[in-house]
C-alpha positions as a printed Julia matrix, in Angstrom:
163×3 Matrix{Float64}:
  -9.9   -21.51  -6.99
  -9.86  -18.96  -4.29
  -9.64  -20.36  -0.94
  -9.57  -16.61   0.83
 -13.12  -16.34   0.84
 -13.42  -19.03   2.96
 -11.13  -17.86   5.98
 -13.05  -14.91   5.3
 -11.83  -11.27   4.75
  -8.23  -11.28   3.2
  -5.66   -9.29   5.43
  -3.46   -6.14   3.5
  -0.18   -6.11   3.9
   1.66   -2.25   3.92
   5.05   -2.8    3.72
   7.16    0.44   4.84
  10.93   -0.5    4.07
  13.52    1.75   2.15
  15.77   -1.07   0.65
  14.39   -2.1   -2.61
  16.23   -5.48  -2.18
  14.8    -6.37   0.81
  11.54   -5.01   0.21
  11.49   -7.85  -2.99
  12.61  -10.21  -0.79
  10.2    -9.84   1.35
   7.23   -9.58  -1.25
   8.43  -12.64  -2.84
   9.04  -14.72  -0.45
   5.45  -14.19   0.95
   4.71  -14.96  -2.25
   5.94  -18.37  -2.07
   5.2   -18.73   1.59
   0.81  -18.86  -0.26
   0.3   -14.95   0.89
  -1.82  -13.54  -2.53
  -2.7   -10.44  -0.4
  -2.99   -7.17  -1.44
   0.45   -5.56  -1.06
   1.36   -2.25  -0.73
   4.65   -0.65   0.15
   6.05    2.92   0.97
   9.52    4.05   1.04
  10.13    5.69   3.77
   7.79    6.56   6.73
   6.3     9.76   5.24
   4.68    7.85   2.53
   3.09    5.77   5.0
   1.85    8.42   7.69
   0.39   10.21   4.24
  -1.46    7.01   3.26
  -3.13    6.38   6.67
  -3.4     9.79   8.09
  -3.28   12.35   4.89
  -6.11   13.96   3.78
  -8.72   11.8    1.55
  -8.26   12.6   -2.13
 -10.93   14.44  -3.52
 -13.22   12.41  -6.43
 -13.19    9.09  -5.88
 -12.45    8.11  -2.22
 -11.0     4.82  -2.57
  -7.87    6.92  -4.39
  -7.28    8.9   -0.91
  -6.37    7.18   2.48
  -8.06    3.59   3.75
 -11.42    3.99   5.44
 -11.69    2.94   9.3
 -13.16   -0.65   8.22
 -10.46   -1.04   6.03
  -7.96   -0.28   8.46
  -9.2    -3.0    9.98
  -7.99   -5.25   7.71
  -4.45   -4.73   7.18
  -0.99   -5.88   8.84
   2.28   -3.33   8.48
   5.52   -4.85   7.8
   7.87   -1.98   9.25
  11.19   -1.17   8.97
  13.32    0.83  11.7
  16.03    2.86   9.61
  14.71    4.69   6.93
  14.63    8.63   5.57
  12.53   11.28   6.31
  10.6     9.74   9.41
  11.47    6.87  10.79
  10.04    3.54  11.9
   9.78    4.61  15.61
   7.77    7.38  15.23
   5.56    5.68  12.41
   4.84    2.84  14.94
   4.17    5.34  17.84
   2.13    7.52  15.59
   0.51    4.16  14.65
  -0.54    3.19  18.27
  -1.23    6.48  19.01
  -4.26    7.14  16.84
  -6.94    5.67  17.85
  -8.0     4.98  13.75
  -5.2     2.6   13.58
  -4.35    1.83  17.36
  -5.9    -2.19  17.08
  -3.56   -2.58  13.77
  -1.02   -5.0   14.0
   2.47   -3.55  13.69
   5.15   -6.0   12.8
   8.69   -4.22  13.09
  11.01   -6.38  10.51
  15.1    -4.62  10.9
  18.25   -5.63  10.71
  19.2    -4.18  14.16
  18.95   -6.49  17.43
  20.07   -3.69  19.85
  17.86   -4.88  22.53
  17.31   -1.16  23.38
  15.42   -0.56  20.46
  13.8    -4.13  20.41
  12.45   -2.61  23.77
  11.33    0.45  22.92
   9.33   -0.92  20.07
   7.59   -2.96  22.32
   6.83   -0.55  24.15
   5.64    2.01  21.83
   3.25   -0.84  21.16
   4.45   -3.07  18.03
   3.26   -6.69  18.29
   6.07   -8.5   16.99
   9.59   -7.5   16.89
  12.01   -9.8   13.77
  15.22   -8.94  12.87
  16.16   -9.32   9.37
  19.68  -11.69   9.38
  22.34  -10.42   7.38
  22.7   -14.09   6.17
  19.88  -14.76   2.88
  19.23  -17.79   3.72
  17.96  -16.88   7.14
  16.72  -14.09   6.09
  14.27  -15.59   3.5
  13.36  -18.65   6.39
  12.6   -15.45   8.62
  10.19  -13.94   5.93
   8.74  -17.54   5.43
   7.9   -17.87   8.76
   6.18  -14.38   8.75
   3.92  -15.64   5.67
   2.65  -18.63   7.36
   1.77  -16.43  10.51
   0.34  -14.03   8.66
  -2.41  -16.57   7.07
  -3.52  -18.26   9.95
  -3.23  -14.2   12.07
  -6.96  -13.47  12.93
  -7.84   -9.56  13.75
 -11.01   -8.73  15.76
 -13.73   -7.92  13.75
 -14.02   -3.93  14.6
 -11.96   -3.82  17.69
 -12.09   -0.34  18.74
  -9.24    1.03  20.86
  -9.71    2.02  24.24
  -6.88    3.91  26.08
  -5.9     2.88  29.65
């Protein structure tokens, strides 16, 4: 029985986190938490500016980069610390484009400097959790995150206007 129809259009999650253990804890534990989204995760910020601003792959176009109405329709899961590019400028390249500006940006890190907890909000993520060190709390954390994510309702094309 599939009850996503009924809450209507089922939300992607892109998770963008380097640490393969965390990055299965956080998949699983949505998992559990009733989140049967589609799930998709990069390691490292690169892979994730490629996927939502690289160029389309030629052939079949649901092989390249998401289209704008499917952009719509997902959540990122984003960690701070990672090679390559980092999570900062992934979320300010994010909020920057106006393709992916309405796109909720959830920054999940281990660090609770509240410098950088700042300057996430305001390069323009929507909700800042830091990942405890302690499992238990951890996993609670990512529980938490499942249940908001299902009952999370995005705008039905919300188009970005700059101030």
């Amino acid at each position: 029985m599939s009850h996503g129809e009924a809450v209507g259009k089922s939300v992607g999650i892109v998770l963008v986190e380097d640490d393969d253990g965390h990055a299965t804890l956080v998949e699983r534990n949505l998992r559990r938490a009733g989140i049967s989204n589609g799930f998709i995760r990069f390691t490292d910020g690169q892979q994730a500016l490629d996927y939502f601003f690289g160029e389309p792959r030629a052939g079949n176009c649901t092989d390249g980069r998401p289209s704008r109405d499917e952009l719509a329709n997902y959540v990122v899961l984003l960690d701070l610390k990672m090679p390559r590019v980092d999570g900062f400028e992934v979320l300010r390249r994010l909020k920057e484009s106006p393709s992916t500006a309405s796109m909720p940006v959830i920054v999940l890190t281990t660090t609770d400097d509240p410098r950088e907890i700042e300057r996430c909000y305001e390069l323009g993520c929507n909700v800042y959790i830091t990942k405890p060190v302690e499992y238990d709390a951890f996993i609670e954390a990512v529980r938490r995150l499942g249940f908001f994510l299902q009952v999370v309702k995005l705008p039905p094309g919300q188009r970005y206007a700059p101030a």
